[in-house]
One Martini backbone bead per residue (centre of mass of N, CA, C, O) as a GRO file, in nm:
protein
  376
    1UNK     BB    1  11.062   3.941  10.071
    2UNK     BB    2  10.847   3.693  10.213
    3UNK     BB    3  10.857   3.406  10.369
    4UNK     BB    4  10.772   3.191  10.086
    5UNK     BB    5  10.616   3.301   9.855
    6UNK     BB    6  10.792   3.060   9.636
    7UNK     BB    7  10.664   2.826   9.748
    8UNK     BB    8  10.610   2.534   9.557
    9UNK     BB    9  10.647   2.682   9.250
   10UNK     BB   10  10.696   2.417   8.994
   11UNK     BB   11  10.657   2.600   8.737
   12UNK     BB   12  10.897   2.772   8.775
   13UNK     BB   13  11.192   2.906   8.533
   14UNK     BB   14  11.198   3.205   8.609
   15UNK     BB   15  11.372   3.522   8.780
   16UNK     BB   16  11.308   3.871   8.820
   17UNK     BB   17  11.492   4.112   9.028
   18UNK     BB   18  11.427   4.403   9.132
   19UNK     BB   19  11.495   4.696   9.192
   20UNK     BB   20  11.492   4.742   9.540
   21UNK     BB   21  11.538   4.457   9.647
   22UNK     BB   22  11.686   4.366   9.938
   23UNK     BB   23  11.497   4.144  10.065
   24UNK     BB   24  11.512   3.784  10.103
   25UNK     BB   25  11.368   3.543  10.262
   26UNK     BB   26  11.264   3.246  10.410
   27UNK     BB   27  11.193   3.008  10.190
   28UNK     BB   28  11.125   3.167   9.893
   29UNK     BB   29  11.221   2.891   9.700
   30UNK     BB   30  11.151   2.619   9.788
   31UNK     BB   31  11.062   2.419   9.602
   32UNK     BB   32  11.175   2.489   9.294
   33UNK     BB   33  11.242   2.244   9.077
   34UNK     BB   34  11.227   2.412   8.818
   35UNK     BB   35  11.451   2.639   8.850
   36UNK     BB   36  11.710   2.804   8.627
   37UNK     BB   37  11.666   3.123   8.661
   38UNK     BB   38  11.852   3.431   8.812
   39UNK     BB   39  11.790   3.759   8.924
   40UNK     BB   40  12.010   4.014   9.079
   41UNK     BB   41  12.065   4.318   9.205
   42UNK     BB   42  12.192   4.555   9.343
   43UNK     BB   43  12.057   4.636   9.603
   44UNK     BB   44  12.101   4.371   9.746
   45UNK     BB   45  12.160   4.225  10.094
   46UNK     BB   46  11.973   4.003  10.177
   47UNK     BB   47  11.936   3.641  10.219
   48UNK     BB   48  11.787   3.369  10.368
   49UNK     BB   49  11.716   3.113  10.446
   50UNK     BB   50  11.642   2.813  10.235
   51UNK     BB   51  11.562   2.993   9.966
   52UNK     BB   52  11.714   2.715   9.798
   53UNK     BB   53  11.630   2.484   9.854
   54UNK     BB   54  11.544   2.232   9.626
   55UNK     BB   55  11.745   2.363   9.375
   56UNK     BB   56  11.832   2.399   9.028
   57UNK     BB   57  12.051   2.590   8.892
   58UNK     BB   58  12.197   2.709   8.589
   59UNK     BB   59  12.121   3.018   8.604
   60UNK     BB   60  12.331   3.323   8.738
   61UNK     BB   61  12.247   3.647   8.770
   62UNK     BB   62  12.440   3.950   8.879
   63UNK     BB   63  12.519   4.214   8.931
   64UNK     BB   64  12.831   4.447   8.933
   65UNK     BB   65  12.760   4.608   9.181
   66UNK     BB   66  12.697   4.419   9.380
   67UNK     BB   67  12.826   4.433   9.759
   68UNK     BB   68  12.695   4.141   9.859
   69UNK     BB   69  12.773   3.969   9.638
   70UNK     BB   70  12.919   3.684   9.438
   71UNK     BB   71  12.977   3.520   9.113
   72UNK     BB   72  13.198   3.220   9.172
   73UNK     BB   73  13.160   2.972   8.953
   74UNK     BB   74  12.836   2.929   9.015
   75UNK     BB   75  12.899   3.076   9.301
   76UNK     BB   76  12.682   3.205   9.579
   77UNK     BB   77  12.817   3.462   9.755
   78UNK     BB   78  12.821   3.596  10.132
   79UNK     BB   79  12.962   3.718  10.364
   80UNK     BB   80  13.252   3.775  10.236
   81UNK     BB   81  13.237   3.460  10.139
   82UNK     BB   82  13.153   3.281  10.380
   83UNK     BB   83  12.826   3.199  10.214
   84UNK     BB   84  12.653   2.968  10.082
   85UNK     BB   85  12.386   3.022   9.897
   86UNK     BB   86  12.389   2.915   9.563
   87UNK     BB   87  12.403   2.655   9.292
   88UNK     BB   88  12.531   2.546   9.013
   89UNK     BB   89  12.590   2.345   8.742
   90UNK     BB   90  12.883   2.469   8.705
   91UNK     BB   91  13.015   2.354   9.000
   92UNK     BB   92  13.003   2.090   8.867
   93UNK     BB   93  13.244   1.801   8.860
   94UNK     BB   94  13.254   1.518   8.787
   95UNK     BB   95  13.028   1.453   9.101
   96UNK     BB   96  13.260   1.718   9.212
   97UNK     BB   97  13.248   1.976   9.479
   98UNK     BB   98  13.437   2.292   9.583
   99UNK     BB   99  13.454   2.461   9.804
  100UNK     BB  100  13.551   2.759   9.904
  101UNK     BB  101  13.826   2.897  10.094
  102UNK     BB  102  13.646   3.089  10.263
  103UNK     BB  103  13.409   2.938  10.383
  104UNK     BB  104  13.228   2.910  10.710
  105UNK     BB  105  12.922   2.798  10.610
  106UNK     BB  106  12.734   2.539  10.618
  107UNK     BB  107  12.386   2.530  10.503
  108UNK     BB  108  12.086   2.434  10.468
  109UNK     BB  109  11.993   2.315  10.119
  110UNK     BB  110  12.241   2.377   9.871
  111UNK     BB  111  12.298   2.082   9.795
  112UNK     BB  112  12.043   1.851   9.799
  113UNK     BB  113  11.927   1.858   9.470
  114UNK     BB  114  12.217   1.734   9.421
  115UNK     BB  115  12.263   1.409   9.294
  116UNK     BB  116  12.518   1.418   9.169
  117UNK     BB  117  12.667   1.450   9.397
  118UNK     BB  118  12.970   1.254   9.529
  119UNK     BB  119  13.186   1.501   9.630
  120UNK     BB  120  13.325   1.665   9.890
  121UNK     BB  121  13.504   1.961   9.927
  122UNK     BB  122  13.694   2.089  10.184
  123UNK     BB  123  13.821   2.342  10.384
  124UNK     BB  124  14.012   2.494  10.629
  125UNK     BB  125  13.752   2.754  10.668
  126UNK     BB  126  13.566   2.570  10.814
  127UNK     BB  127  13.352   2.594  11.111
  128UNK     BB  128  13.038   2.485  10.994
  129UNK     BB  129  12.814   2.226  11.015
  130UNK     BB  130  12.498   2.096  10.804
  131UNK     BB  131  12.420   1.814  10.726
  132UNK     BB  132  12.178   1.950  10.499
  133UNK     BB  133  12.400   2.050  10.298
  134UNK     BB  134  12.376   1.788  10.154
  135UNK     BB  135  12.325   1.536   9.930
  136UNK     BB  136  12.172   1.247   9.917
  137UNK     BB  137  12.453   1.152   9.711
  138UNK     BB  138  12.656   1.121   9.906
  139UNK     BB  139  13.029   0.946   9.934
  140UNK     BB  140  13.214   1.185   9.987
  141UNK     BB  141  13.427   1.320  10.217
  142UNK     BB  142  13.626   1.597  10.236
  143UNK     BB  143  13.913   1.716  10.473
  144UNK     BB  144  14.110   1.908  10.516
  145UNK     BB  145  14.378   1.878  10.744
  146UNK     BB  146  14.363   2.187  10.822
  147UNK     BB  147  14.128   2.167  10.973
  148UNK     BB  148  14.030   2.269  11.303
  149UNK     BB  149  13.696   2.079  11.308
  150UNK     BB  150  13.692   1.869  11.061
  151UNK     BB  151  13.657   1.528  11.048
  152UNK     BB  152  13.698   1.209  10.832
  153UNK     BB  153  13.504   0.899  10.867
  154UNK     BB  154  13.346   0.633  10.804
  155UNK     BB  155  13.156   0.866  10.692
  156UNK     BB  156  13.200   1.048  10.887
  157UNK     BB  157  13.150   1.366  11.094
  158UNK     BB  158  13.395   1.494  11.303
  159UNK     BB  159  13.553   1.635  11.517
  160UNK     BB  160  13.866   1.662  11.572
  161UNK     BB  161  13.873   1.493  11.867
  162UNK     BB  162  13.623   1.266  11.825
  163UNK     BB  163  13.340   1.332  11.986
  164UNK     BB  164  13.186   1.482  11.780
  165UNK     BB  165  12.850   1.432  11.594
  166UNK     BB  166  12.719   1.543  11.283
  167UNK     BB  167  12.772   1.294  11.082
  168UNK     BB  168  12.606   1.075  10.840
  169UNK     BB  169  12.642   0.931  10.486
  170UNK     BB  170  12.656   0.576  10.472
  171UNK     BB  171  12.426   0.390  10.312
  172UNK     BB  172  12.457   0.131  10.517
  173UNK     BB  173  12.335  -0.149  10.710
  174UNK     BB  174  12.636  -0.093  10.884
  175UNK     BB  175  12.684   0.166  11.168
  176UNK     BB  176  12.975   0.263  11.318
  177UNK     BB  177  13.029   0.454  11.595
  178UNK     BB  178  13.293   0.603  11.716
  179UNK     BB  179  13.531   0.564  11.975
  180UNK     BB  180  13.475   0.905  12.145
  181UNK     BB  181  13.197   0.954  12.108
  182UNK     BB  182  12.993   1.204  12.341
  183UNK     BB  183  12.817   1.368  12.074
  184UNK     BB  184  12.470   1.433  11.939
  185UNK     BB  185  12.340   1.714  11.869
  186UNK     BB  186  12.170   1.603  11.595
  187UNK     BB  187  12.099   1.598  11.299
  188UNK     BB  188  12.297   1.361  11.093
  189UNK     BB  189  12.149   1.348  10.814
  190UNK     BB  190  12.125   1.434  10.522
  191UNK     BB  191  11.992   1.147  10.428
  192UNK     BB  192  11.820   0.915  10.401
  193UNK     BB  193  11.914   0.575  10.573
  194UNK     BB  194  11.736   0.326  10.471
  195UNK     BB  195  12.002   0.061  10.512
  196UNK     BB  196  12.013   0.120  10.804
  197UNK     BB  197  11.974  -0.189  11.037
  198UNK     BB  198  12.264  -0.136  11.222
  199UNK     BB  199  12.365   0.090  11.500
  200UNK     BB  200  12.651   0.113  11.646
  201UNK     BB  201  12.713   0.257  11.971
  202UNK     BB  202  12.925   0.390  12.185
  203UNK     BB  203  13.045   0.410  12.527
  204UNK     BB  204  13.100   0.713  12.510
  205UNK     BB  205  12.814   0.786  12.493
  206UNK     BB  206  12.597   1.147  12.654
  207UNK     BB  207  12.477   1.265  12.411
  208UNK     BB  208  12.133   1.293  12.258
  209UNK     BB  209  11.994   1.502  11.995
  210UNK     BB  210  11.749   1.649  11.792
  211UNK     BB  211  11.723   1.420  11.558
  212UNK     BB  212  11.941   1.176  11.545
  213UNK     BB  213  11.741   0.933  11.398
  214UNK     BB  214  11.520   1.031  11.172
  215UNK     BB  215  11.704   0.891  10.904
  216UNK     BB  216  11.640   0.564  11.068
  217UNK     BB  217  11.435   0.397  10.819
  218UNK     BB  218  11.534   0.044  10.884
  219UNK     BB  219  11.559   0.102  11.231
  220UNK     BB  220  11.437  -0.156  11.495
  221UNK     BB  221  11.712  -0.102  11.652
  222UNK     BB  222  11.831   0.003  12.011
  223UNK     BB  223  12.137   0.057  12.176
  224UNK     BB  224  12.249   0.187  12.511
  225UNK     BB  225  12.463   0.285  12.712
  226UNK     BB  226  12.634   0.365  13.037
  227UNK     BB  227  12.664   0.708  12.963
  228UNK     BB  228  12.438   0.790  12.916
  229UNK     BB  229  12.253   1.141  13.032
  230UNK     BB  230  12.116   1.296  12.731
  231UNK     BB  231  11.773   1.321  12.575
  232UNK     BB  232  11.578   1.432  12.375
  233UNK     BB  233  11.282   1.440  12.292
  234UNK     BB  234  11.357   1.430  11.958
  235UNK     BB  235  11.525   1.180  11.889
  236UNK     BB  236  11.274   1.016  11.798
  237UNK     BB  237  11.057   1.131  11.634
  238UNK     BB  238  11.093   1.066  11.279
  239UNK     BB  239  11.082   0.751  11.374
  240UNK     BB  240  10.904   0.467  11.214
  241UNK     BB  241  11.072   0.195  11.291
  242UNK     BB  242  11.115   0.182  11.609
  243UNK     BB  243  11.073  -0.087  11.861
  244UNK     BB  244  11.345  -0.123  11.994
  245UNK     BB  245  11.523  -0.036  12.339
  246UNK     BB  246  11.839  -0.047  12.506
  247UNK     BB  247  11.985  -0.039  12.839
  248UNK     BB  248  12.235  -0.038  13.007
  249UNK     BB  249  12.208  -0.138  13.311
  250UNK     BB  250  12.477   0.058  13.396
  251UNK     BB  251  12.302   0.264  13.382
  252UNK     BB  252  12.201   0.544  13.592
  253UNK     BB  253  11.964   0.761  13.406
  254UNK     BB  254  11.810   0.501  13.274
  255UNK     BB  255  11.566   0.274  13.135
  256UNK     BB  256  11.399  -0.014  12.963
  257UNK     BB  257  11.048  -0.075  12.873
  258UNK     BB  258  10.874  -0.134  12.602
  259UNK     BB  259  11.050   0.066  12.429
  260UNK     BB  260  11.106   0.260  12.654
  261UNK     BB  261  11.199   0.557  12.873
  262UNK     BB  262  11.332   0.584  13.182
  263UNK     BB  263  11.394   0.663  13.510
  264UNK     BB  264  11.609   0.474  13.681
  265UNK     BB  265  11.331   0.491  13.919
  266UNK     BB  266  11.072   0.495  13.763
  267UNK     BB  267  10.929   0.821  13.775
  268UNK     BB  268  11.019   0.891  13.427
  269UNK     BB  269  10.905   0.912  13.193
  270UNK     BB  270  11.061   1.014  12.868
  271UNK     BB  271  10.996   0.774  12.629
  272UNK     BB  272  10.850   0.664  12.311
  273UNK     BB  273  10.966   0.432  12.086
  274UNK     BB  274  10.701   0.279  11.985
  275UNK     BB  275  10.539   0.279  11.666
  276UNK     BB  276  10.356   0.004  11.662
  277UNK     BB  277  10.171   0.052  11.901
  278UNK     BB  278   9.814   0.062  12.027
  279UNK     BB  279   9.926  -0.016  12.298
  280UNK     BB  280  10.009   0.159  12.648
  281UNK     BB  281  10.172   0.112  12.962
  282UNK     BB  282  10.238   0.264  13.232
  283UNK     BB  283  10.414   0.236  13.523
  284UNK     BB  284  10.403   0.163  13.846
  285UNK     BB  285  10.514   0.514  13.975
  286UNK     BB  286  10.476   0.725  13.818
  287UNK     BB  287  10.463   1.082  13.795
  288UNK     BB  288  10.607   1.152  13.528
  289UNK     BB  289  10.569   1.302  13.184
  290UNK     BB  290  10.750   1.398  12.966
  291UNK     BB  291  10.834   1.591  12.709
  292UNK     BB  292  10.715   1.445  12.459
  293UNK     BB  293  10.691   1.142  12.497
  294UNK     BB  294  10.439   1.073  12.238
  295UNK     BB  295  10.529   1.182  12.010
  296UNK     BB  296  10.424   1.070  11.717
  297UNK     BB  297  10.189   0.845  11.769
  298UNK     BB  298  10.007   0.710  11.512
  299UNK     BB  299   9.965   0.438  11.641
  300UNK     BB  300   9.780   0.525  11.870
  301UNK     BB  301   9.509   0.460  12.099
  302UNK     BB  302   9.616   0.348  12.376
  303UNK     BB  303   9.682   0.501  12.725
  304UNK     BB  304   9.785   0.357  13.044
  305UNK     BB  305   9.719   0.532  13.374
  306UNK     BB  306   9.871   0.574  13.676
  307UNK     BB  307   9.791   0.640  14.006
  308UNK     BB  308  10.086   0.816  14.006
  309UNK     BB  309  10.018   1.035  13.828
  310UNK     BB  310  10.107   1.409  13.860
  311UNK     BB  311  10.220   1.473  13.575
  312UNK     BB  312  10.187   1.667  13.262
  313UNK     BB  313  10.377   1.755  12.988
  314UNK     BB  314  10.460   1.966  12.772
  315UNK     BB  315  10.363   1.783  12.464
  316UNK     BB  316  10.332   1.482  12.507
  317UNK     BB  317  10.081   1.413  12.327
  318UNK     BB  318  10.173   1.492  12.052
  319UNK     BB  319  10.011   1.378  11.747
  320UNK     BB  320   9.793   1.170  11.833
  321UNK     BB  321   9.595   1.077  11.607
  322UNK     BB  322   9.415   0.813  11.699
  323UNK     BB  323   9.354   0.938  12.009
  324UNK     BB  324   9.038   0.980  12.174
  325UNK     BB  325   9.120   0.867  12.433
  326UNK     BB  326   9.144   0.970  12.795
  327UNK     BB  327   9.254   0.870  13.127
  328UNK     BB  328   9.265   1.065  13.409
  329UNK     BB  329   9.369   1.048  13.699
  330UNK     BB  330   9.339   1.162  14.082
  331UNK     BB  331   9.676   1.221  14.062
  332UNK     BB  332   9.662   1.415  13.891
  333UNK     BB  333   9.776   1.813  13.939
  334UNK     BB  334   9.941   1.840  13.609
  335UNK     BB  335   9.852   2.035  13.331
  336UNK     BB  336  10.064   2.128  13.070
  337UNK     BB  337  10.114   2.293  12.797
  338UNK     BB  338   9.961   2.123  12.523
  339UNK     BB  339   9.976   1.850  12.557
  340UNK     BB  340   9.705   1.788  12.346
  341UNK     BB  341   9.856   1.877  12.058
  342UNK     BB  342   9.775   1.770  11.740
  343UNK     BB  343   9.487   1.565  11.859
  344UNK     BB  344   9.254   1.528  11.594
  345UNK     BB  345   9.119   1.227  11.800
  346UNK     BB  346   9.051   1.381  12.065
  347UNK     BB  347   8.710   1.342  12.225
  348UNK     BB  348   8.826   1.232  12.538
  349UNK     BB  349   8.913   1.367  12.861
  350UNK     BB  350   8.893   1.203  13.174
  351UNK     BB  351   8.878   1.288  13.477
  352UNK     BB  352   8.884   1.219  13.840
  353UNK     BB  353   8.797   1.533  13.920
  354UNK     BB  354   8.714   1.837  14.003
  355UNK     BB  355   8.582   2.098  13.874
  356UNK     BB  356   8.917   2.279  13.773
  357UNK     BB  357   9.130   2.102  13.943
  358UNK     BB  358   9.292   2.191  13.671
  359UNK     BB  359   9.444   2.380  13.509
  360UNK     BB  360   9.431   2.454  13.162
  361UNK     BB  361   9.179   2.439  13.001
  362UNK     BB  362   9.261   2.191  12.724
  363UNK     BB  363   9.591   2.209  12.644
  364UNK     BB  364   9.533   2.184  12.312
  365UNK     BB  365   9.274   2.101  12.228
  366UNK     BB  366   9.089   2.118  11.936
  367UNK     BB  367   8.804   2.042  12.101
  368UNK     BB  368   8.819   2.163  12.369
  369UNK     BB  369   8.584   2.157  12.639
  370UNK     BB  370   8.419   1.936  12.490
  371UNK     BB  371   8.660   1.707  12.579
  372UNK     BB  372   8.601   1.761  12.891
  373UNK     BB  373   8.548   1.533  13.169
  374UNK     BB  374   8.409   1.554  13.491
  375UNK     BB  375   8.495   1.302  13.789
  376UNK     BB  376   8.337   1.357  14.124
   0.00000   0.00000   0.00000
């Protein structure tokens, strides 16, 4: 069965798969909200991530000769028992669910549509945790004491040494990440953070990456420490509602002004992270654009770029749905792959150099070369 096949199929009410079908991919049921009864054959070999996503099933029948799946107490488990496949409402207790002892990897969406479920206990065997596999109304993680990988901590779930945050679950007003985190690697919310307005970050961190941040729609101010010194292109890509962020003076590394993110000698846009402006202007000195700067920038008109910009790199300005016109100055000498892909009111690019004078136009415009004017 190919990837998706019966994705978002919400009239779906039971599935009975055939002798014969081995393999299931990914995200193959993935919002069928519907769906409440399934049957796996004996074939059954594999199925793919994600494929029972935003899932509630209460009756689950497998083969007793299946010998790669097994369901256990309503709960579908598979690679030996080390991964939760799928779970049935008969494996939540007035709740709360509890991980079965073998299972080594809490993988994306398993538990995300049991909005009963408010307490999870996690067992010593737990080895990789996926902040998605819980669901929305998630109140309390429970981290049996002997897990060598994960403690949990108001509200956290943090690596066992307390450097690494992996979530943040407790949808309240303001939420203080532990002092001695280092390391924010991913999506850190199983579920929309929507209550938290001040979210206070510790001095100790260092790496914040790939939507870290995109779960918190109703925080609108944000400061980074003096020790921060890698942000990913993706951190606040899905982040709708910050307006300002502030970077202690003392980093190294970073500097911040009108909501965005620069290198601290001002030579390389990073970020933009305010997404309420209509207009913005880079500062001037500014060389280089970096990677997806402007990503997702759905309210941004016009973006006005000085004449020290040379590179603008790949997907910079990806998404910028009502941006139409853009002036490229004559200091710009590399436009990378993609750079205005998927702004799909981007009618007109002006070049300030002569027709070709910078390679691969039209760069991912949706209009192709009909978009892109030369001012020789």
């Amino acid at each position: 069965m190919e990837n998706g096949v019966f994705i978002k199929c919400s009239n779906l009410k039971e599935i009975i798969i055939p002798e014969g079908i081995k393999e299931i991919g990914d995200n193959v049921f993935q919002n069928c909200v519907n769906l409440k009864k399934i049957t796996f054959p004996k074939s059954l070999e594999k199925i793919g991530k994600s494929s029972f996503s935003y899932v509630n099933i209460d009756n689950l029948q497998i083969s007793s000769e299946n010998i790669n799946f097994i369901n256990q107490n309503g709960i579908l488990l598979g690679e030996n028992k080390k991964i939760i496949v799928l779970v049935t409402t008969s494996a939540i207790q007035n709740g709360n669910f509890t991980i079965p002892e073998t299972v080594e990897k809490l993988e994306e969406g398993v538990l995300i549509a049991f909005s009963q479920i408010k307490r999870v206990i996690v067992p010593e065997s737990v080895k990789e945790i996926n902040a998605v596999f819980f669901p929305s109304g998630i109140e309390e993680i429970l981290i049996d004491e002997s897990n060598n990988y994960f403690i949990s901590i108001n509200g956290q779930v943090c690596s066992k040494d307390k450097k690494i945050l992996y979530m943040c679950y407790k949808n309240e007003e303001t939420i203080t990440i532990e002092e001695g985190i280092s390391t924010i690697p991913a999506y850190i919310g199983g579920n929309n953070l929507n209550n938290v307005k001040v979210l206070n970050l510790p001095n100790s961190l260092e790496m914040i990456g790939a939507g870290a941040f995109n779960v918190f729609n109703s925080l609108t101010y944000l400061k980074l420490g003096k020790n921060v010194n890698n942000i990913d292109s993706f951190a606040f890509a899905y982040n709708d509602s910050l307006q300002n962020i502030e970077i202690d003076n003392e980093n190294l590394v970073y500097m911040s002004e009108n909501g965005a993110i620069y290198s601290k000698d001002k030579t390389k846009l990073v970020l933009v992270c305010n997404v309420n402006t209509e207009s913005f202007e880079i500062l001037y000195g500014v060389v280089e654009i970096e990677a997806r700067a402007f990503f997702r920038k759905t309210k941004l008109k016009e973006v006005l770029l000085p004449e020290t910009i040379t590179i603008i790199k790949e997907e910079a300005f990806r998404e910028c749905d009502i941006l139409e016109r853009l002036e490229i100055p004559s200091s710009v000498s590399v436009i990378k792959e993609n750079a205005f892909i998927a702004c799909k009111n981007l009618r007109e690019i002006l070049i300030k150099k002569e027709s070709g004078s910078i390679l691969g136009s039209p760069w991912g415009c949706v209009y192709g070369d009909r978009a892109i004017k030369w001012n020789n």
